[in-house]
N, C-alpha and C positions, 0 to 999 in steps of 0.2 A: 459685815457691820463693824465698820468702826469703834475705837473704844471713845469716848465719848467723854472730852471733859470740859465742865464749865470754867471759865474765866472772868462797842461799836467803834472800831479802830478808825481812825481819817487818816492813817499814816501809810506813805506809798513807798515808804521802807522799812522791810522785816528783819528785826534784828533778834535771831536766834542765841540766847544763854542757855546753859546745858552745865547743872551744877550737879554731877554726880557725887551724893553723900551717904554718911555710914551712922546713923541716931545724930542727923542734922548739923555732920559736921565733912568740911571738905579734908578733900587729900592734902598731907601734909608731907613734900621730901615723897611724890609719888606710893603714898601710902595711906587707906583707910582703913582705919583702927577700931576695936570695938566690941564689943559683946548682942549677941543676939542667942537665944535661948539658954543664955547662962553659960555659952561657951565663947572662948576669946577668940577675934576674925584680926587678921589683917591680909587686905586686899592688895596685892601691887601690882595686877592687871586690867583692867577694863576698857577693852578695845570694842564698837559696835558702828555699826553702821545706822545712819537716818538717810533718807535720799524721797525720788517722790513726791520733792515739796509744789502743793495745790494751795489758794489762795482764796478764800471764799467771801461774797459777801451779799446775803439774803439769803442765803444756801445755794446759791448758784457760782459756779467754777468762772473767776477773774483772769487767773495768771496759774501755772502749773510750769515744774522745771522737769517734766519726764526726762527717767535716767541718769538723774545728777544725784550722781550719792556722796555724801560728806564721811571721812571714819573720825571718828571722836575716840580721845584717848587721855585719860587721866594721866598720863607721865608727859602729855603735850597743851599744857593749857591753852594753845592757841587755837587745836582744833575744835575745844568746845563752844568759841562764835561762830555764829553761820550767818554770814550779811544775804538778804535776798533782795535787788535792785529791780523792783518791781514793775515801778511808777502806777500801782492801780491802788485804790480804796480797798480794805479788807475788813473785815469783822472774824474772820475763822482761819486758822491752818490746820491744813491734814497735811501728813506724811507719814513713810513707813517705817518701820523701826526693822532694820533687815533688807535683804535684796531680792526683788520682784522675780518672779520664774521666766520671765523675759531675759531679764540681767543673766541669771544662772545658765541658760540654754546660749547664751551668746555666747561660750569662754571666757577665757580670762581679757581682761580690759585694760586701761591705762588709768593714769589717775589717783585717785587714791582706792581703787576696784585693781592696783595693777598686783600681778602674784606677789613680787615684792614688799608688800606691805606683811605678807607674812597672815591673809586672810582668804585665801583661795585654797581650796580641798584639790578636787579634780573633776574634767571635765562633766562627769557622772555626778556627782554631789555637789559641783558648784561653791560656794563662797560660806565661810563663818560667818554668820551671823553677828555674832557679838561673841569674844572673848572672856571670861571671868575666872581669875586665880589668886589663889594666895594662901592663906595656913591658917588653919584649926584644927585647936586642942584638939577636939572628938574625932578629928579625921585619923582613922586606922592606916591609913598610908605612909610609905616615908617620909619623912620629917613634916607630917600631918599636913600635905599638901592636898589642896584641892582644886580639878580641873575642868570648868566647861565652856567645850567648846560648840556651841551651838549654831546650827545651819542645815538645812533642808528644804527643797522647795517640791517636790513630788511625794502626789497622796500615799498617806496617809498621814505624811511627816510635815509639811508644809510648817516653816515656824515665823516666815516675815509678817509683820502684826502692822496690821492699820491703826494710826492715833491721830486724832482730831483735838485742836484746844476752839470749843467757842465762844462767841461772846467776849471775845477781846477790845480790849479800851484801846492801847497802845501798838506802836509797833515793836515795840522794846519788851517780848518778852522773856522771861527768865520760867525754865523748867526747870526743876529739882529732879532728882533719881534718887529715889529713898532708899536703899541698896537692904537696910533692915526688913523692908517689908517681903524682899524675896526668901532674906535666910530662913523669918523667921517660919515659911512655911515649907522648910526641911528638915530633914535628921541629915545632916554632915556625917554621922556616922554609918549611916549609908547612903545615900546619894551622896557622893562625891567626884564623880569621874567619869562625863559624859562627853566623847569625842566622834561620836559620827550619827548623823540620823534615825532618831530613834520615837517612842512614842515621849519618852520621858524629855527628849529637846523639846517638843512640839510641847509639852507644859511647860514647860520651864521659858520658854519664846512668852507664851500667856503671861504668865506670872510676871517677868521683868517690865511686859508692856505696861501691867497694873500699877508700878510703880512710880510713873511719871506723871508731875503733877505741876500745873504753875503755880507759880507765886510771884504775887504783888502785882497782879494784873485785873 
């Protein structure tokens, strides 16, 4: 089941905005700054994959780009548009947030799926998810760094997350990553340092999916 968020489009081109922010403010000099439970954050990683893109309209499947995954990266504003030349009528997008267990059993890929990108584990574990680093106070580590890398697609671990926006007006929409609502449901001072598949990726996949929201649609 999809996560499920509210937003009738006539437009037969999907233009993906993707503004990942830290208490409603973008990265600045690849950095998002901030306070979230009373402790000071600054993020200079946020690498994640969307791919997946379905195309909906009456809830029935229009147009679908199986396989084609975008990585999105705060120190590259360019990759947070994602044009999708569709030529169909829409009202809904789904996509995943993460890579399919299809993608993960296939090896490594070209693209932006290519090892190179610095988001491929191994053939057994397959591909990061989404990347997230950077430094808080509370974190007991050195120089109070914090690191998750999140990725799994075999049960139990499974973290690539279904998102759906419905009820879309426009083709022009703009998603926010409210990056506040993930910290604030952790202790940094212990969750800090999650690198291979585990139950606690598999929340933490939940939680960041929770985060995405449109606006102005």
């Amino acid at each position: 089941m999809p996560l499920l968020l509210k937003a009738q489009s006539t437009a037969k081109t999907c233009v993906l905005q993707v503004n990942p922010l830290l208490h409603g403010k973008p990265a600045e000099h690849g950095l998002l700054i901030g306070k979230v439970n009373g402790d000071s954050i600054a993020i200079h990683t946020f690498q994640f994959y969307l791919g997946n893109f379905t195309l909906l309209k009456n809830g029935k499947t229009v147009w679908q780009a199986k396989n084609r995954y975008s990585l999105l990266d705060i120190n590259d504003a360019g990759t947070c548009t994602i044009t999708l030349k569709t030529g169909v009528a829409f009202d809904a997008l789904a996509f995943d947030l993460g890579t399919d267990s299809l993608t993960n059993v296939s090896g490594a890929m070209g693209g932006d799926l290519d090892p190179t990108k610095g988001m491929y584990w191994a053939w057994n574990s397959g591909y990061v998810n989404f990347k997230l680093e950077g430094y808080a106070e509370k974190c007991p580590t050195r120089n109070h760094q914090f690191e998750f890398h999140i990725g799994g697609y075999m049960p139990p671990f499974q973290t690539v997350q279904p998102i759906e926006f419905s009820d879309l007006k426009t083709g022009n929409i703009q998603v926010d990553i409210e990056l506040s609502g993930f910290f604030e449901h952790m202790d940094l001072a212990k969750t800090h340092t999650v690198m291979s598949p585990s139950e606690t990726s598999a929340k933490l996949a939940q939680l960041l999916a929770k985060t995405f929201r449109v606006h102005g649609n």
